[in-house]
N, CA, C and O atoms as a printed pandas DataFrame, in Angstrom:
     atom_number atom_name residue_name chain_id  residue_number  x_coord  y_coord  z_coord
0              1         N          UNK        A               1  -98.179  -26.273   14.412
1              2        CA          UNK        A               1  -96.806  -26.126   14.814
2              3         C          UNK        A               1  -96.316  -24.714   14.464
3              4         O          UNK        A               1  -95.703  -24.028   15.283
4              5         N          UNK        A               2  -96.569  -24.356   13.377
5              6        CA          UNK        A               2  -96.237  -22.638   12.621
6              7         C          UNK        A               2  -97.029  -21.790   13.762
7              8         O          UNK        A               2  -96.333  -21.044   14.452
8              9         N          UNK        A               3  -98.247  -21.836   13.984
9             10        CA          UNK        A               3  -98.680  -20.767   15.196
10            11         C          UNK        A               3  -97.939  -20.887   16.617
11            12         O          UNK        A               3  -97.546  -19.964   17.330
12            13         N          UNK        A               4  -97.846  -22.375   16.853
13            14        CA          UNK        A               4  -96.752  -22.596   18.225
14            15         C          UNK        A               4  -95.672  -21.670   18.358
15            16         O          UNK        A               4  -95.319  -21.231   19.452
16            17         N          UNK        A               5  -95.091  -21.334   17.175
17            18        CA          UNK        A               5  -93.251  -21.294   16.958
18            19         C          UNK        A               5  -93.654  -19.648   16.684
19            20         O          UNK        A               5  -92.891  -18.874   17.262
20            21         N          UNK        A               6  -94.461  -19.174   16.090
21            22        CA          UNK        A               6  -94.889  -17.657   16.044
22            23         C          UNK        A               6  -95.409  -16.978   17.112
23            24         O          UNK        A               6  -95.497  -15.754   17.014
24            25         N          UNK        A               7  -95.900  -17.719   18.471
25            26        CA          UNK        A               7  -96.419  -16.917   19.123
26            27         C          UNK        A               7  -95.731  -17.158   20.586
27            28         O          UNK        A               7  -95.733  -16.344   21.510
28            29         N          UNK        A               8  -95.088  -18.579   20.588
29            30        CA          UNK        A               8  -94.555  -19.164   21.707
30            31         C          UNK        A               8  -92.958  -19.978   21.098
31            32         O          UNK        A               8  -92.649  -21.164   21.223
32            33         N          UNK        A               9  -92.187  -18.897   20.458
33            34        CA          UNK        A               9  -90.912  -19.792   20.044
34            35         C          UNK        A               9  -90.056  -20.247   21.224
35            36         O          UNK        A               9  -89.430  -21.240   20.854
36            37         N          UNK        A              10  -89.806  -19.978   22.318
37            38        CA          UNK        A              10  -89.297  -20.340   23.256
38            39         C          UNK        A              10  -90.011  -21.379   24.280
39            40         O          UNK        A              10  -89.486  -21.819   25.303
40            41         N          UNK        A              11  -90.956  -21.600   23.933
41            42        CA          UNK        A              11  -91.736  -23.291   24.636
42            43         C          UNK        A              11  -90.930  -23.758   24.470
43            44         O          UNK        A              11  -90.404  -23.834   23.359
44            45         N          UNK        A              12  -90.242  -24.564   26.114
45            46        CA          UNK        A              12  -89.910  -26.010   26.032
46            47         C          UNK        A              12  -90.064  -27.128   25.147
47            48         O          UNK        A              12  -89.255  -27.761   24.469
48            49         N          UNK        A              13  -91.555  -27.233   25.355
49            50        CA          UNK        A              13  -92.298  -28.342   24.499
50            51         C          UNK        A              13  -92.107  -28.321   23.308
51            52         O          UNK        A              13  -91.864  -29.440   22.857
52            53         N          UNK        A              14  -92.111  -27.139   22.241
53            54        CA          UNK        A              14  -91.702  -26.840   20.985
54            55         C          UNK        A              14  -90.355  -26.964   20.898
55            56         O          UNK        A              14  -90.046  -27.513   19.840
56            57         N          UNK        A              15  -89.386  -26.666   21.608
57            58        CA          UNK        A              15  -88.046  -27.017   21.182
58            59         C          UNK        A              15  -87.551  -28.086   21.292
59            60         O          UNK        A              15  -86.475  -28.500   20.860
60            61         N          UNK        A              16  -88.424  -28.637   21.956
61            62        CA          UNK        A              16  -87.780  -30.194   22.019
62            63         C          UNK        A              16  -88.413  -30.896   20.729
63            64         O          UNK        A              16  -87.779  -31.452   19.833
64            65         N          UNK        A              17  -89.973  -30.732   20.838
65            66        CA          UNK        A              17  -90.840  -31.277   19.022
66            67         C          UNK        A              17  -89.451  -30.811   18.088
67            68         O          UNK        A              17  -88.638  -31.684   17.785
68            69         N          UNK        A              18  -89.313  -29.877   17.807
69            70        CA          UNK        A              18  -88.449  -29.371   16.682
70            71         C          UNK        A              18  -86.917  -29.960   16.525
71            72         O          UNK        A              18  -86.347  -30.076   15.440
72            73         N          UNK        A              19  -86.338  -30.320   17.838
73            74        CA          UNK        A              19  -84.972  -31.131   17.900
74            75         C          UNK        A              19  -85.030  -32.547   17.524
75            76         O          UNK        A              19  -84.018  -33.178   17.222
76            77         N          UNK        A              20  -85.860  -32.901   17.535
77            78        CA          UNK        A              20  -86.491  -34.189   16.676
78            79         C          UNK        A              20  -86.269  -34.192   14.985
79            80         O          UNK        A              20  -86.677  -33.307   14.232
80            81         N          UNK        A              21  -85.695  -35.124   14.676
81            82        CA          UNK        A              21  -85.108  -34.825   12.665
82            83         C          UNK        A              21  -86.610  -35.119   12.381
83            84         O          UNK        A              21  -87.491  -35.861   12.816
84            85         N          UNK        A              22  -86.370  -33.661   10.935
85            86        CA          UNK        A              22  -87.233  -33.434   10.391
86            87         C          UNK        A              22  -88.314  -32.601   10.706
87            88         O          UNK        A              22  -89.032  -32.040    9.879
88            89         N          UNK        A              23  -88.401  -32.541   11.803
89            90        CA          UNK        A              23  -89.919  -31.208   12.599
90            91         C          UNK        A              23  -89.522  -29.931   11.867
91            92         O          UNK        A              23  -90.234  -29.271   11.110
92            93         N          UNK        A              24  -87.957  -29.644   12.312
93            94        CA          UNK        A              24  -87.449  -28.441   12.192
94            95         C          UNK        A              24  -87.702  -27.971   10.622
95            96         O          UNK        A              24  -88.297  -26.921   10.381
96            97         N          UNK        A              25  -87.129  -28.962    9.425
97            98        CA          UNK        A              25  -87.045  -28.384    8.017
98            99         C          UNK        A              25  -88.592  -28.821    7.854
99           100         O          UNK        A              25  -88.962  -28.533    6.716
100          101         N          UNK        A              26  -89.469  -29.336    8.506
101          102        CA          UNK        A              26  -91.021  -29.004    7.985
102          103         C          UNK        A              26  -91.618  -28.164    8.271
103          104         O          UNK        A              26  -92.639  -27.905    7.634
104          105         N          UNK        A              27  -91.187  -27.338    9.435
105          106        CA          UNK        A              27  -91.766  -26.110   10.116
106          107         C          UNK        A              27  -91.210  -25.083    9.011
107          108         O          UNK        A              27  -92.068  -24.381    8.476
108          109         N          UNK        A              28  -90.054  -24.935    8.662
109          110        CA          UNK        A              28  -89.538  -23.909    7.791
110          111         C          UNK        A              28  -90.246  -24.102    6.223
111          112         O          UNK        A              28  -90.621  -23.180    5.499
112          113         N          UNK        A              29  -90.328  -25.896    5.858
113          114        CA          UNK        A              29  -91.542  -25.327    4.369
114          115         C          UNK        A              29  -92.936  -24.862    4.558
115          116         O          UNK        A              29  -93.448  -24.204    3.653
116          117         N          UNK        A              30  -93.572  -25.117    5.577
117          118        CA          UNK        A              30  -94.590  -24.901    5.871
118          119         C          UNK        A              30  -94.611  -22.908    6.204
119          120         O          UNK        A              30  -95.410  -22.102    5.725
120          121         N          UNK        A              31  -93.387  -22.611    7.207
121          122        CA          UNK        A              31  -93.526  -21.239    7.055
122          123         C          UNK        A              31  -93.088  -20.786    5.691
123          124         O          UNK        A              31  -93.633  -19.699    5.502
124          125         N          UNK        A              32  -92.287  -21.150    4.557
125          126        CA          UNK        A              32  -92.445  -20.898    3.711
126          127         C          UNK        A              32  -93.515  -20.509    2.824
127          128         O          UNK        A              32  -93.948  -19.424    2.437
128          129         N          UNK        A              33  -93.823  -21.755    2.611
129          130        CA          UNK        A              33  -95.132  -22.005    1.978
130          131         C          UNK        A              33  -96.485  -20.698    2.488
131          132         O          UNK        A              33  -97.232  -20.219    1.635
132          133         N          UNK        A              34  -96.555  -20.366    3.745
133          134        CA          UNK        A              34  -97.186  -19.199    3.718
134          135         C          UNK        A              34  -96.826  -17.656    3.378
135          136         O          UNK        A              34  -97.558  -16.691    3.153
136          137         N          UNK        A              35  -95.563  -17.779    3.422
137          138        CA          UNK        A              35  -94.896  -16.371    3.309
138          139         C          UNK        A              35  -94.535  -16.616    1.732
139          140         O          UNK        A              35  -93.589  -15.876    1.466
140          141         N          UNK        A              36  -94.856  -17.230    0.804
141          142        CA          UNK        A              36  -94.762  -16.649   -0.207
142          143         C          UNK        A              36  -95.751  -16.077   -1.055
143          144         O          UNK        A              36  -96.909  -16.336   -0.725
144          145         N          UNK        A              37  -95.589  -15.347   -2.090
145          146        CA          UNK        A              37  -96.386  -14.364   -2.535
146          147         C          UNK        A              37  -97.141  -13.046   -1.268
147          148         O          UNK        A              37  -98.249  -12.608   -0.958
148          149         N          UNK        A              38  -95.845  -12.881   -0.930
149          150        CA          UNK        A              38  -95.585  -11.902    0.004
150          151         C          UNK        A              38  -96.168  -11.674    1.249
151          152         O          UNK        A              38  -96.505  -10.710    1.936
152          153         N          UNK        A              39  -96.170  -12.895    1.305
153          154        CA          UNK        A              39  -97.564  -13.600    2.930
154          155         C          UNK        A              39  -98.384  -13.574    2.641
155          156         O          UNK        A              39  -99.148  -13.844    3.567
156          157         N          UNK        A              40  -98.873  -13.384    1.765
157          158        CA          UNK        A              40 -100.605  -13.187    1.444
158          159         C          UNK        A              40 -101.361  -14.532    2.044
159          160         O          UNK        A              40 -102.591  -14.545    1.991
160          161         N          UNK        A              41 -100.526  -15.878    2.721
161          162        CA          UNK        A              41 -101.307  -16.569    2.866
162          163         C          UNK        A              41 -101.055  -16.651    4.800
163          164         O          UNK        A              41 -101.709  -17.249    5.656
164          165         N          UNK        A              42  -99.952  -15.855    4.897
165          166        CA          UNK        A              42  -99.396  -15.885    6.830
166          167         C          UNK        A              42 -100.920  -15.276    7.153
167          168         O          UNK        A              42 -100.936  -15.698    8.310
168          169         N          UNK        A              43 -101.723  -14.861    7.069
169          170        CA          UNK        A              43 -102.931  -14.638    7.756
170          171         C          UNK        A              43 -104.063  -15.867    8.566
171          172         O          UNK        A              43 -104.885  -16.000    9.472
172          173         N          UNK        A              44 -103.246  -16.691    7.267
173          174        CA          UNK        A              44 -104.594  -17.640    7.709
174          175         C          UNK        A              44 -103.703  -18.494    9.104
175          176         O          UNK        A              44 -104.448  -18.898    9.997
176          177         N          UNK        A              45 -102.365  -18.725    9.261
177          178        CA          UNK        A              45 -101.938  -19.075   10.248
178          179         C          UNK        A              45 -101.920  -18.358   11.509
179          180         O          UNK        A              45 -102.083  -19.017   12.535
180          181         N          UNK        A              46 -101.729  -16.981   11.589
181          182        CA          UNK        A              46 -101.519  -16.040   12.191
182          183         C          UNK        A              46 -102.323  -15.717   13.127
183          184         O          UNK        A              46 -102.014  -15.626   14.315
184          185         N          UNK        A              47 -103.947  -15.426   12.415
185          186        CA          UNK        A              47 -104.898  -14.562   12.540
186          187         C          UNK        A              47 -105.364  -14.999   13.994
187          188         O          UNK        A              47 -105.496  -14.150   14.875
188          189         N          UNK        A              48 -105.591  -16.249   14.204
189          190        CA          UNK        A              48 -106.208  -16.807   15.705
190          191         C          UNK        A              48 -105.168  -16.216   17.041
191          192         O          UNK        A              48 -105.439  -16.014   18.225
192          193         N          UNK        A              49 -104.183  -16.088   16.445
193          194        CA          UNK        A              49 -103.273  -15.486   17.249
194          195         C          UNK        A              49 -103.575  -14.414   18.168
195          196         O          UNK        A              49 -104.779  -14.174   18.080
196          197         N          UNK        A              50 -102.970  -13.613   19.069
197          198        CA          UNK        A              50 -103.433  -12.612   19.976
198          199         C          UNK        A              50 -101.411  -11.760   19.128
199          200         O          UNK        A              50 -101.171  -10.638   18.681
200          201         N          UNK        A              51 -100.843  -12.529   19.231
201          202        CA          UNK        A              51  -99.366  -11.736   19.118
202          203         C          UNK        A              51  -98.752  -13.013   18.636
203          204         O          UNK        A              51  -98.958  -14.225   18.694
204          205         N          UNK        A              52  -97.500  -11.758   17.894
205          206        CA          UNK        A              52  -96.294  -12.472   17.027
206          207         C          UNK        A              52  -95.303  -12.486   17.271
207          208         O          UNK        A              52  -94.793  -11.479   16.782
208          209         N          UNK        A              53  -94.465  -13.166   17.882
209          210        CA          UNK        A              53  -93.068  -13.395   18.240
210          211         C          UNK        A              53  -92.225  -13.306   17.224
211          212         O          UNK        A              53  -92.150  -14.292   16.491
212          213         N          UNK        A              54  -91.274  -11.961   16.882
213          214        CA          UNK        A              54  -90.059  -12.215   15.570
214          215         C          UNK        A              54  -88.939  -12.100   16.611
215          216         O          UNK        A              54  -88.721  -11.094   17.286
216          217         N          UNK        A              55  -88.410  -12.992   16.648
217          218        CA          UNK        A              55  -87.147  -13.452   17.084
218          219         C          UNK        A              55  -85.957  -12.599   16.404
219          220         O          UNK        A              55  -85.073  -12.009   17.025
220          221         N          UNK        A              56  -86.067  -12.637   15.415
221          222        CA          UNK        A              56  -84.278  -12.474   14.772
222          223         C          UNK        A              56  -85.075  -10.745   14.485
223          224         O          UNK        A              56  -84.205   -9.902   14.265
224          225         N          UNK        A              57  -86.266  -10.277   14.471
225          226        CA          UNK        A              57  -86.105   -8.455   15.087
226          227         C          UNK        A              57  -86.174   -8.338   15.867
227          228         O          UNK        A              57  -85.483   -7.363   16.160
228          229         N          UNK        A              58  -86.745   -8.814   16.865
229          230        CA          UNK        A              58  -86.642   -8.752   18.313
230          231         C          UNK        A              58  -87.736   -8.221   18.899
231          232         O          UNK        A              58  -87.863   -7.759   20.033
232          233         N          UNK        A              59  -88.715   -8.361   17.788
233          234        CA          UNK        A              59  -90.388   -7.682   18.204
234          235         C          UNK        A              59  -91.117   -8.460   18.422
235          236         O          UNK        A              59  -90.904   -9.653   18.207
236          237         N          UNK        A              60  -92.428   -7.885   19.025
237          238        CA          UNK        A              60  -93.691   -8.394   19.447
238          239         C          UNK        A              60  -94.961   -7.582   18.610
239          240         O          UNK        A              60  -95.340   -6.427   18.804
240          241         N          UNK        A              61  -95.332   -8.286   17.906
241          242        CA          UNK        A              61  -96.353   -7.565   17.072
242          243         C          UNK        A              61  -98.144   -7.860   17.717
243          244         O          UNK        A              61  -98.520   -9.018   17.895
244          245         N          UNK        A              62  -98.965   -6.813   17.968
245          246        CA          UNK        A              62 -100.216   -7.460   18.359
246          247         C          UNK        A              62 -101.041   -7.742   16.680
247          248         O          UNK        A              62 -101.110   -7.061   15.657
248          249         N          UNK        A              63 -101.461   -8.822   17.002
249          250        CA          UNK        A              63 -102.618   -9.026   15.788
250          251         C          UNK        A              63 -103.768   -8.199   15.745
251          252         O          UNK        A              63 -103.757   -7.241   16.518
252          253         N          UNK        A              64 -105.099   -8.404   14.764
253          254        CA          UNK        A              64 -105.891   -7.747   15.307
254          255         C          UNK        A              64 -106.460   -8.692   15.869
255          256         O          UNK        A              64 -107.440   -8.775   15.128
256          257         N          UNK        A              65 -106.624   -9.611   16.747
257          258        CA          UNK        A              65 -107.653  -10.464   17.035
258          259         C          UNK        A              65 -107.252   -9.874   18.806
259          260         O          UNK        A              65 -108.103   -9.935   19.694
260          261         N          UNK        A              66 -105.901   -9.357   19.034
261          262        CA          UNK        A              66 -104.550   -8.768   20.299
262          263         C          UNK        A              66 -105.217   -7.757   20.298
263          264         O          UNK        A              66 -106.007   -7.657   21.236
264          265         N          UNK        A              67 -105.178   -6.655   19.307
265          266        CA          UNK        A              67 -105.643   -5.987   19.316
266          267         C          UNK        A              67 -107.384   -5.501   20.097
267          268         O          UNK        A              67 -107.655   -4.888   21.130
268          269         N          UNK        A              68 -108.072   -5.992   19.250
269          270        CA          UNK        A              68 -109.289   -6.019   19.781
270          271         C          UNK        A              68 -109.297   -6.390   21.400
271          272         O          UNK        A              68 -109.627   -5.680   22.350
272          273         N          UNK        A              69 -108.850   -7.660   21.373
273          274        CA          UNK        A              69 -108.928   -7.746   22.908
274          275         C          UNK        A              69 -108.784   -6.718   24.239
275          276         O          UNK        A              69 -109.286   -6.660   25.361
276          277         N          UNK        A              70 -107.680   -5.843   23.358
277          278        CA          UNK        A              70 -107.014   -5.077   24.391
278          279         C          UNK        A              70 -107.489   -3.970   24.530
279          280         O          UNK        A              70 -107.219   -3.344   25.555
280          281         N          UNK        A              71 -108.360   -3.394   23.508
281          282        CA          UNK        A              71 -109.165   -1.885   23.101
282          283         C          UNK        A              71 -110.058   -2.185   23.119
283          284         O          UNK        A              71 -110.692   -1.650   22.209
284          285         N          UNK        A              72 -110.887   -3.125   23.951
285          286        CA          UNK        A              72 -112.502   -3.154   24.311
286          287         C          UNK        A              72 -112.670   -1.993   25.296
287          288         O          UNK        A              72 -113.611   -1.200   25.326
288          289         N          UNK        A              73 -111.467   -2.036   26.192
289          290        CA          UNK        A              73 -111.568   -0.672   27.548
290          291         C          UNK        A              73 -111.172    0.295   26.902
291          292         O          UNK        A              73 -111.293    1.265   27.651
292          293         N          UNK        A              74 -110.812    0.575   26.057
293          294        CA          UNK        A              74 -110.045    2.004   25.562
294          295         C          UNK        A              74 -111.019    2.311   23.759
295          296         O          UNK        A              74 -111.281    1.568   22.813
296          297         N          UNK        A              75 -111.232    3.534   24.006
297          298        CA          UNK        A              75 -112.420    4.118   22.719
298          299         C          UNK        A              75 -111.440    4.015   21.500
299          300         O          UNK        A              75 -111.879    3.450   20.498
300          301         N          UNK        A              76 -109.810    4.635   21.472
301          302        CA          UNK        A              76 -109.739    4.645   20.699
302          303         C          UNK        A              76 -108.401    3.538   20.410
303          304         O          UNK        A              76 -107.434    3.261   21.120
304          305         N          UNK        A              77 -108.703    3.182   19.415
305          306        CA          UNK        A              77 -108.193    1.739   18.800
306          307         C          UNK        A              77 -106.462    1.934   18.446
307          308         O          UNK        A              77 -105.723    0.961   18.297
308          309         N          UNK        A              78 -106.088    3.084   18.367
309          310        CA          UNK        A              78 -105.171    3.757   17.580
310          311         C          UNK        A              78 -103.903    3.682   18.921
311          312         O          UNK        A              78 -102.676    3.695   18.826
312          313         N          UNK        A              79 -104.617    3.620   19.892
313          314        CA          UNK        A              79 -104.105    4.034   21.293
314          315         C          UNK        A              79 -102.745    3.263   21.613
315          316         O          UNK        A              79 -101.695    3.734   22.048
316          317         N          UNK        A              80 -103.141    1.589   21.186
317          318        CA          UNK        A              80 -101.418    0.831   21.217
318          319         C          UNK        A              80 -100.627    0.663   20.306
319          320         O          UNK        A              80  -99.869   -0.296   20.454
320          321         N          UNK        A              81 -100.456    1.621   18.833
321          322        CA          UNK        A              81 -100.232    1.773   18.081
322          323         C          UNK        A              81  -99.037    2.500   17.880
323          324         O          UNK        A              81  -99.296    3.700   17.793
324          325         N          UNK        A              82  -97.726    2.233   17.763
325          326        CA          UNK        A              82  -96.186    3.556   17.975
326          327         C          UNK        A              82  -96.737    4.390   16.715
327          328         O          UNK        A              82  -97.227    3.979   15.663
328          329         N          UNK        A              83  -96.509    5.613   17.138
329          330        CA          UNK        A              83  -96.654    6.097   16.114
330          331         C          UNK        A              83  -95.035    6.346   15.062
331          332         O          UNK        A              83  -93.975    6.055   15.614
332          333         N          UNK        A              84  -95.011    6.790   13.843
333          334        CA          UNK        A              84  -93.611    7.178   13.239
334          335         C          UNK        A              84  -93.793    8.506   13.801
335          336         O          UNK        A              84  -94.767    9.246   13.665
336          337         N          UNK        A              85  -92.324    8.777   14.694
337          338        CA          UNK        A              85  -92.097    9.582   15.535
338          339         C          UNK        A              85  -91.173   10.013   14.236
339          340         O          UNK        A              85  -91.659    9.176   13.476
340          341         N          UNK        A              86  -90.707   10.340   13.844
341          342        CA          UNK        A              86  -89.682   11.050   12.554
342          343         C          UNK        A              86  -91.142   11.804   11.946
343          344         O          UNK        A              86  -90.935   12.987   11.675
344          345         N          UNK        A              87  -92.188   11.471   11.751
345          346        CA          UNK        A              87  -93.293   12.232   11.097
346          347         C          UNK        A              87  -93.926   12.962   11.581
347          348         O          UNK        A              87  -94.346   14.009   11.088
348          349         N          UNK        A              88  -94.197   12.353   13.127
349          350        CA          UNK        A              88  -94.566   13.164   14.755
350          351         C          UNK        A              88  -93.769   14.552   14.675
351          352         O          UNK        A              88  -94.418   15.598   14.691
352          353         N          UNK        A              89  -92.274   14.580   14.583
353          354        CA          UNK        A              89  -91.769   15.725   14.868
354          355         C          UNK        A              89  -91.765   16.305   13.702
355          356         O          UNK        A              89  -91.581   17.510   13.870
356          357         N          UNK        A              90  -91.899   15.985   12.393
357          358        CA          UNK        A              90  -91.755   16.673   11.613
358          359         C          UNK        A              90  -92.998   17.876   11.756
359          360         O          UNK        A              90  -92.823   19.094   11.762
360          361         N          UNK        A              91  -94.274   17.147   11.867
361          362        CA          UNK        A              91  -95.651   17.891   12.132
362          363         C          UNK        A              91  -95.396   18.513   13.110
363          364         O          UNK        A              91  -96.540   18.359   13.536
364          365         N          UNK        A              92  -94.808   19.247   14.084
365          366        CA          UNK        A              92  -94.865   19.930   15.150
366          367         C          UNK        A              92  -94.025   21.236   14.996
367          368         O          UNK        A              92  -94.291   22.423   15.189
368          369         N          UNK        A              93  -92.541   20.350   14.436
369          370        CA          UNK        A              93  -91.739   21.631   13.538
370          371         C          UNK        A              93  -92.720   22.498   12.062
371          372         O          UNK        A              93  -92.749   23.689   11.752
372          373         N          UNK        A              94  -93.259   21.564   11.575
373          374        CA          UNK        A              94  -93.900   23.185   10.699
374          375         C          UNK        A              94  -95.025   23.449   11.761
375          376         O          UNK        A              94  -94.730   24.516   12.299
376          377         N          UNK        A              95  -95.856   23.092   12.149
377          378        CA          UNK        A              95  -96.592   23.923   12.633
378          379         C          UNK        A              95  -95.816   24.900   13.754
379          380         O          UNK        A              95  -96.603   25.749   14.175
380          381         N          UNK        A              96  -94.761   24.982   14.223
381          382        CA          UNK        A              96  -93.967   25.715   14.857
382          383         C          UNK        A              96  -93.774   27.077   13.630
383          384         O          UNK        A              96  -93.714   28.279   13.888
384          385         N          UNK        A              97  -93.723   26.581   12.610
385          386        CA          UNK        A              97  -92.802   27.346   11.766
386          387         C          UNK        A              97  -94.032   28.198   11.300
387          388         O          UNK        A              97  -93.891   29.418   11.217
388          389         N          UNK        A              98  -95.308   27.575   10.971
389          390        CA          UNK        A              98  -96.407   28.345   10.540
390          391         C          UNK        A              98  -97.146   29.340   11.425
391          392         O          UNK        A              98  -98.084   30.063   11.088
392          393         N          UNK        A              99  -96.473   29.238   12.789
393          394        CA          UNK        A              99  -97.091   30.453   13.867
394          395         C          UNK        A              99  -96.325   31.707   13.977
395          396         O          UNK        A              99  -96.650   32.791   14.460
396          397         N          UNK        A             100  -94.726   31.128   13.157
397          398        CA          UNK        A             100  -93.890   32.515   13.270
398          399         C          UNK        A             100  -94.551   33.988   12.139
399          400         O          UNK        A             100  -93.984   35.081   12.154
């Protein structure tokens, strides 16, 4: 049910399981129960996954299992990866600055 609601929270089928008393506050100890000790255990739910649905950020995260899938055609792995663009420009401004 925790991989359902992480990868497909907007299924029909899941929102209706969950409007049912009790689905809902067992889905939340159960995601508990993995996310504590700082997720160290959300892997083992996660991992079969291809992608992660966070709702309340509003992202889509690829796993690596997503990952892989998607960089069998492409050499380098790094390729669907955002980079931190605040660090991007920072590296471009000194090396700007180191040619003056």
């Amino acid at each position: 049910m925790l991989r359902a609601f992480k990868g497909l929270p907007k299924n029909n089928a899941l929102i209706k399981f969950l409007s049912e008393r009790g689905n809902k506050s067992l889905l939340l100890k159960t995601e508990n129960f993995y996310m504590q000790n700082n997720s160290k255990e959300m892997p083992k739910a996660t991992d079969p996954l291809f992608f992660i649905i966070d709702e309340k950020a509003n992202s889509i995260e690829l796993t690596e299992k997503g990952l892989d899938l998607i960089s069998d055609s492409v050499e380098d792995i790094s390729f669907f990866i955002l980079p931190d663009v605040g660090s991007k420009i920072a590296d471009i401004e000194k090396s700007e600055l180191s040619r003056s």
